[in-house]
C-alpha positions in Angstrom: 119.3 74.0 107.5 121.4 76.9 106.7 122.5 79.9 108.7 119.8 81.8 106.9 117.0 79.9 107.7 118.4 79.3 111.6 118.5 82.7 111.9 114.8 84.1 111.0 113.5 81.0 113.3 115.4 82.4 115.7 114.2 85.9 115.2 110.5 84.6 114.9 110.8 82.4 117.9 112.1 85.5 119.9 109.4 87.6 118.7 106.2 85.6 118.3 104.5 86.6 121.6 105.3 90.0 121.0 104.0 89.6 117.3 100.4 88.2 118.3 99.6 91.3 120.9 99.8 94.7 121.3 102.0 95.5 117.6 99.7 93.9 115.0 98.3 96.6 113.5 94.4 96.0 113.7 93.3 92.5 115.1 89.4 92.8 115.1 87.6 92.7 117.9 87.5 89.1 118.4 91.4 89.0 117.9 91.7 87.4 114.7 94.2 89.0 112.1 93.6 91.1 109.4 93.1 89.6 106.0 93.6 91.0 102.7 93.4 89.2 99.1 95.2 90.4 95.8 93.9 88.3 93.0 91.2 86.5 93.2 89.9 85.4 89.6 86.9 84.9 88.1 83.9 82.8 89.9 84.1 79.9 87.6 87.6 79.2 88.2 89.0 81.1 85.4 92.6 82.7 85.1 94.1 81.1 88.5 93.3 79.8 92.3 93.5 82.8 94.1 89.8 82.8 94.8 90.0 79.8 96.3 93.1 80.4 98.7 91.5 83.9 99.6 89.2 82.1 101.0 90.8 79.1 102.7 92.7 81.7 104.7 89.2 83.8 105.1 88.4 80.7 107.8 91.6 82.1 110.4 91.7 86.1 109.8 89.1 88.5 109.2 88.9 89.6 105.5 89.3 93.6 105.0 89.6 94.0 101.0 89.9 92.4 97.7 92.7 94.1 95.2 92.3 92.8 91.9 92.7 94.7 88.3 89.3 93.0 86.8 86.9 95.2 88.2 84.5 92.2 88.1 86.2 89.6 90.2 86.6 91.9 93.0 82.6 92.6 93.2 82.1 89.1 92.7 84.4 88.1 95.3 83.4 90.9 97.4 79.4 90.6 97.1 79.4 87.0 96.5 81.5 86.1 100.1 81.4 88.8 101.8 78.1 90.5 101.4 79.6 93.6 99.5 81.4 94.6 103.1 85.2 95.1 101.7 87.0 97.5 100.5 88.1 97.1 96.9 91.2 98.3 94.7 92.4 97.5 91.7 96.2 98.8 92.8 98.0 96.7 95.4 100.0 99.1 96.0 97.0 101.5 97.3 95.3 98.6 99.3 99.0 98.1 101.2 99.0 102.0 102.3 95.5 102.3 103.2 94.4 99.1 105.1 97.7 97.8 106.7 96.7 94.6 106.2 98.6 92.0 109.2 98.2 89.0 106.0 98.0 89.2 102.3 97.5 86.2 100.3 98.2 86.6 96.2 96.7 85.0 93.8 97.5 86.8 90.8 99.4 85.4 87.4 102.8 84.6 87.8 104.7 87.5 86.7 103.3 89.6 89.3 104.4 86.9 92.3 107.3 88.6 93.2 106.9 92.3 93.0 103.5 92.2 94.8 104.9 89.7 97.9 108.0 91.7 98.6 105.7 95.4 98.4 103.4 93.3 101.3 106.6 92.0 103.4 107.8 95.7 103.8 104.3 96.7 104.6 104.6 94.6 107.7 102.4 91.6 106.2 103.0 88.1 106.5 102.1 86.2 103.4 100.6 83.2 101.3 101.5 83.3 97.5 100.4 80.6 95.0 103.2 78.9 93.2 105.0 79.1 91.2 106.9 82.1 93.2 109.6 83.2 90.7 109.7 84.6 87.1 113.4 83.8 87.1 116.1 82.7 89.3 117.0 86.2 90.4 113.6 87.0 91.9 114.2 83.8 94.2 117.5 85.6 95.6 115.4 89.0 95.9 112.8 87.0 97.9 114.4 85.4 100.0 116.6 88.4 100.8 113.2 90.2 101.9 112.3 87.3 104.0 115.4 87.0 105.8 115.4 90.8 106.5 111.5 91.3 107.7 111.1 88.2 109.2 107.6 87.4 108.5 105.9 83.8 107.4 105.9 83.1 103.8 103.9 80.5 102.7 104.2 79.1 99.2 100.5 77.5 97.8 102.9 74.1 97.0 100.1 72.1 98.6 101.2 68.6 98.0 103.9 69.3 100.7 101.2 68.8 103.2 100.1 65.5 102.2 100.8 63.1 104.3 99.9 59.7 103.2 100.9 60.2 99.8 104.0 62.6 99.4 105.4 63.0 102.7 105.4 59.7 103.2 106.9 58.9 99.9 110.1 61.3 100.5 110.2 59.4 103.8 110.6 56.2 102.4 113.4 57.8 100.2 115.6 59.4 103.2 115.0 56.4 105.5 116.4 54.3 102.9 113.6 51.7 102.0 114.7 52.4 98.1 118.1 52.1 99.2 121.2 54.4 98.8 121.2 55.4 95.3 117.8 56.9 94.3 117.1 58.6 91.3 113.6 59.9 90.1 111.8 60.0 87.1 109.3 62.6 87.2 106.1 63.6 84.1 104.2 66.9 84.4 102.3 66.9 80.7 103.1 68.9 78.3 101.8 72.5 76.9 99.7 73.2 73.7 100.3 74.9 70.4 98.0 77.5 69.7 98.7 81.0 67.6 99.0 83.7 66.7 95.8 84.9 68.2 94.0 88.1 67.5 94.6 91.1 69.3 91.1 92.6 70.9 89.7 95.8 72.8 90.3 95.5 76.4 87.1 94.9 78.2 86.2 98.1 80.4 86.1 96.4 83.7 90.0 95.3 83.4 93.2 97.6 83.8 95.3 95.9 81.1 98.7 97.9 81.7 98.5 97.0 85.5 97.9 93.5 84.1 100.6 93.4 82.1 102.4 94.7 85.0 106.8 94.3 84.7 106.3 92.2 81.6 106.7 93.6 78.0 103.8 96.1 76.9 101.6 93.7 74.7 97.7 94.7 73.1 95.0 93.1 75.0 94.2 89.3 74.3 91.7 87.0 75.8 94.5 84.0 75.6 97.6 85.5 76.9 95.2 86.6 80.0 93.3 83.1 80.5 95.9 81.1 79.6 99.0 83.0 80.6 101.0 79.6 81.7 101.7 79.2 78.2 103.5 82.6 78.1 107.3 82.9 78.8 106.8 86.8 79.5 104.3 85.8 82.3 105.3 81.9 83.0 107.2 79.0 82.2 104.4 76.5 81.0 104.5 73.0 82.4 108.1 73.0 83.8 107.3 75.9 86.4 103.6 74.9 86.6 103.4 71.1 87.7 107.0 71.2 87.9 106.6 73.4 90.9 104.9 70.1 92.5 106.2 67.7 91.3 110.0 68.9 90.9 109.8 70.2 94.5 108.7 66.8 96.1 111.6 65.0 94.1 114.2 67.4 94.9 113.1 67.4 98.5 113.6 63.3 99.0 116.4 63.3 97.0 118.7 65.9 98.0 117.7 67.0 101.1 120.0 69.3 101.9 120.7 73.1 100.8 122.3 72.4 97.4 121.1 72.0 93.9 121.5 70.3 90.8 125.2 71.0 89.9 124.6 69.6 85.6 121.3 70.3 83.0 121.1 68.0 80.3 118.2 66.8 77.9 116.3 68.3 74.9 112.3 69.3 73.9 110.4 71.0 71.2 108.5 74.4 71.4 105.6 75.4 69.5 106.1 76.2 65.7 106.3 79.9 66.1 109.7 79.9 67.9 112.6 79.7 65.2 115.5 77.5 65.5 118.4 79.4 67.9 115.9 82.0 68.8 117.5 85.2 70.9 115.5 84.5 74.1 117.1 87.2 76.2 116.3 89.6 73.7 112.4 88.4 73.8 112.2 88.0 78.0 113.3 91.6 78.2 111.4 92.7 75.5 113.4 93.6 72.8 112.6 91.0 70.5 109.0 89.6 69.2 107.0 86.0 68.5 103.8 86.1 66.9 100.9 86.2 69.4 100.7 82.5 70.4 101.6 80.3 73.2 105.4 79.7 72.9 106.7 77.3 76.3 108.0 74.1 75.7 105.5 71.4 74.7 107.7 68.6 74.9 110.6 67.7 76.7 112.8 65.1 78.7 115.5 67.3 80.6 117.9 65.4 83.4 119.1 66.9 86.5 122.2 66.1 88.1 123.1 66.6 91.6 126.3 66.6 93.7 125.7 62.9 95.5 125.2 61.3 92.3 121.3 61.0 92.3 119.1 62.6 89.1 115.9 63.9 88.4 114.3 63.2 85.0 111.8 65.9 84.1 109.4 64.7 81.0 105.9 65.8 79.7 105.1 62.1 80.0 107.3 59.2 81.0 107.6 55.6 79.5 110.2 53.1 79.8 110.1 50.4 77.0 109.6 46.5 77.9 109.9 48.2 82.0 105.9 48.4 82.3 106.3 52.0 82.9 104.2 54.9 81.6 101.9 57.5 83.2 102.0 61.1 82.3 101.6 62.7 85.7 103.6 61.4 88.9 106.8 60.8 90.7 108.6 57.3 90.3 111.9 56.8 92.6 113.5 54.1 91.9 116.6 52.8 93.8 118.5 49.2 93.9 116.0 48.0 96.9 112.9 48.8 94.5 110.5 51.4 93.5 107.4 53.4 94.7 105.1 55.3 92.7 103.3 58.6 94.1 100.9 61.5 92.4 97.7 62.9 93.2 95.6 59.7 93.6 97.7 57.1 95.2 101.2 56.2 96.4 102.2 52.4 95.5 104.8 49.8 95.3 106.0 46.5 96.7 107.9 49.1 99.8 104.5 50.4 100.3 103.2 47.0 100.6 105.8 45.4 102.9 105.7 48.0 105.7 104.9 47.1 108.9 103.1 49.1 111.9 106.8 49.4 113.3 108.1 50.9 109.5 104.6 53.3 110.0 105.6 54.4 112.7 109.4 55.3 111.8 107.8 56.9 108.9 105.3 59.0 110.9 108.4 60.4 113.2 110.6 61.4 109.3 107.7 62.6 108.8 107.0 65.1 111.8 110.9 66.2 111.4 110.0 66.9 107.8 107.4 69.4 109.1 109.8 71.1 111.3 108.1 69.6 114.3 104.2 70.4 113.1 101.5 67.7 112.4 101.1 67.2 108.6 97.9 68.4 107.3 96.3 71.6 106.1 98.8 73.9 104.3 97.0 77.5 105.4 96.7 75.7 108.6 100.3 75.4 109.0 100.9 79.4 107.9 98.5 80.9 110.5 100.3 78.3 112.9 103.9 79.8 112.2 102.8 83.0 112.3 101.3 82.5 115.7 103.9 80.7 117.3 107.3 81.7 114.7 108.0 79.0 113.1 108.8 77.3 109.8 106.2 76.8 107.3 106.2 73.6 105.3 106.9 75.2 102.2 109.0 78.2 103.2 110.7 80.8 100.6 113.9 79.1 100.6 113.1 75.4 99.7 110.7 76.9 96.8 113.5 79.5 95.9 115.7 76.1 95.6 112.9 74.1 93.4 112.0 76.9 91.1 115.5 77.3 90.5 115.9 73.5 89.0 112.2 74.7 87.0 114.2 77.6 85.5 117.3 75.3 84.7 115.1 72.9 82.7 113.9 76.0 80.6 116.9 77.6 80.3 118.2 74.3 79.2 115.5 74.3 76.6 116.2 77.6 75.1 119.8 77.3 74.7 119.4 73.8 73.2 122.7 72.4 75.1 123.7 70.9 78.4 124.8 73.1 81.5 126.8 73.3 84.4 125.8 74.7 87.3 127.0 76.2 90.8 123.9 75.9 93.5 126.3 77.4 96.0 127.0 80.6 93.8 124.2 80.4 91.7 125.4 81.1 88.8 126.3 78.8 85.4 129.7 78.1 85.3 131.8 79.7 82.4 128.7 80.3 80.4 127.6 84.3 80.2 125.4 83.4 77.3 122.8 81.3 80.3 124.0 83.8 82.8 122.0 86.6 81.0 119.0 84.8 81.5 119.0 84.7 85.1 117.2 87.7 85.2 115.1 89.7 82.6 113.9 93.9 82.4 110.9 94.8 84.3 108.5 97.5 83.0 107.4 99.8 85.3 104.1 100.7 86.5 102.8 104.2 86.8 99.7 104.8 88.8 96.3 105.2 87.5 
């Protein structure tokens, strides 16, 4: 753990009592902490999951207000869960002044991650945010500067951190050494469509599409870019920061455990038709430069990832390994000189699996409980309302995700420039390349008030 990370537990620690009394702003009056949500999507489980986390996290605090800039979802939300009781905004930055909320959950698109979670740190919230955190690799170091300095919980929606008989044990196998010594993983996440140009519409009149649109580049309303905004580099980074976030995360965790990074980016992959050969991305992520109104992430790809004790992460759309019997298009395999184990979703398998013993359980059980910083496995919002009550870590805290988004935006960066890269996790930076380091960060717009 770095001195970072020691630190704000030891600042939590010291201040937990004093955090769950008299201070907090407004518990209600049977104590519980109050609750706001900013995004919450659509009832049928369009645009993005912040409906659903809103209310996971409803079940330990008391919800106060929905913020959301589709003037429908928030009055669905509101009159559907909550009998039409909140208060409602479509500016997150009003609902911060007015209510004070003690924890914010965000479930907006990507692109708005960042800005909206540091605004609620400095209002004195602690906070859930759905993955994937970061836009870039620069809004990981602004993060998890604002972390360190407020000292709140920050949860990140990574939820396959907290499952215990399938990923949690399978990094456990891995850093007890049941694979053996060398382990290297082979990770697929699918692929993203084609699809463009697309037409550009009215905006409907229940929908603020400039607050929307938020920091990214000023853009005419379009039903795809805001339903399907994964496939957008101005608002995402397709697959690689969308399952990648998972699955990336999980195989970085058992295979470099520590507070390091890939150190070399190699491989290749195709993008839809509408991005030319050599394209000028920096120009286009800071919006100085144009593509035709369609989907333009990566749609293929098979990128390796090289870290400093020899082991690497292969990061495909789907993974097959001729006259090997291996192919599956979602999942981690590790595979080391004692054997392999398979793990997604479904099922975790493998002739380790199948040899351990009640004793090897139970070995795996205590990794396991160090791996959670001490907490039982199980329900991720469980595990933030339990750090924020007694200071802890949460199982999927700003820095590791800072660290596993930065290995997403390697791959894609990778992809754009077409060529393999060095890079230095300690200063976090490419090494004698300025041509990647410019696309480390990118222009935000700003944002006026309505």
């Amino acid at each position: 753990m770095n001195t970072s990370r020691r630190r704000f537990l030891q600042t939590t620690a010291a201040g937990s009592a004093v955090a769950m009394s008299g201070p907090l702003r407004a518990a209600d009056d049977n104590g519980k902490l109050r609750l706001a949500a900013i995004g919450v999507g659509g009832s049928r489980g369009r645009y993005n999951r912040g409906r659903s986390i809103a209310l996971s996290a409803a079940g330990f605090a008391n919800m106060i207000a929905v913020c959301d800039v589709d003037d429908l979802h928030a009055k669905e939300f509101n009159e559907e869960h909550f009998g039409g009781k909140l208060n409602t905004y479509r500016d997150y930055r009003e609902l911060l002044e007015q209510e004070k909320p003690d924890v914010v959950t965000i479930g907006t698109p990507d692109h708005w991650h960042v800005p909206i979670a540091i605004a609620a740190l400095r209002s004195g919230a602690h906070v859930y945010c759905e993955k994937p955190l970061t836009l870039t690799i620069d809004e990981g170091k602004q993060i998890r500067k604002v972390v360190e300095e407020t000292g709140k919980v920050f949860q990140v929606g990574t939820q396959q951190r907290s499952a215990k008989d399938l990923f949690l044990t399978a990094i456990a196998m891995v850093q007890t050494g049941r694979l053996g010594d060398n382990v290297n993983a082979y990770v697929a996440i699918g692929g993203a469509p084609e699809g463009g140009p697309f037409d550009v519409t009215e905006t409907p009149e229940d929908i603020d599409w400039n607050l929307w649109l938020g920091p990214a580049p000023d853009k005419g309303y379009c039903e795809e870019r805001r339903r399907f905004f994964r496939w957008y580099f101005e608002y995402s980074g397709g697959k690689m920061t969308d399952w990648g976030a998972h699955h990336i995360d999980i195989a970085q965790w058992a295979l470099a455990p520590g507070e390091t990074g890939p150190v070399k980016v190699s491989g290749k992959g195709q993008f839809p038709k509408i991005v030319p050969d050599d394209y000028n991305w920096e120009s286009f992520l800071n919006g100085e430069a144009s593509l035709p109104n369609g989907y333009n992430t990566a749609m293929k790809f098979n990128i390796e990832l090289t870290y400093e004790n020899g082991s690497v992460l292969s990061v495909n759309d789907h993974y097959t390994r001729e006259n090997d019997n291996v192919n599956f298009p979602n999942g981690i395999l590790f595979e080391g000189e004692k054997g392999r184990i398979f793990v997604n979703r479904g099922k975790l398998e493998g002739r380790p699996v199948d040899a351990l013993t009640d004793a090897d359980r139970a070995e795996l059980d205590e990794k396991i409980t160090e791996l959670c910083h001490g907490k039982k496995p199980g329900g991720h919002m469980g595990n933030f309302f339990e750090c924020i009550s007694d200071g802890g870590l949460p199982i999927s805290d700003v820095w590791t995700h800072h660290r596993t988004m930065t290995s997403c935006h390697l791959c894609n960066i990778a992809l754009m420039l077409g060529r393999d890269l060095t890079w230095d996790p300690k200063a976090e930076r490419f090494v004698g390349d300025e041509q990647a380091n410019a696309l480390l960060s990118r222009k935000s717009r700003e944002v006026a008030r309505t």
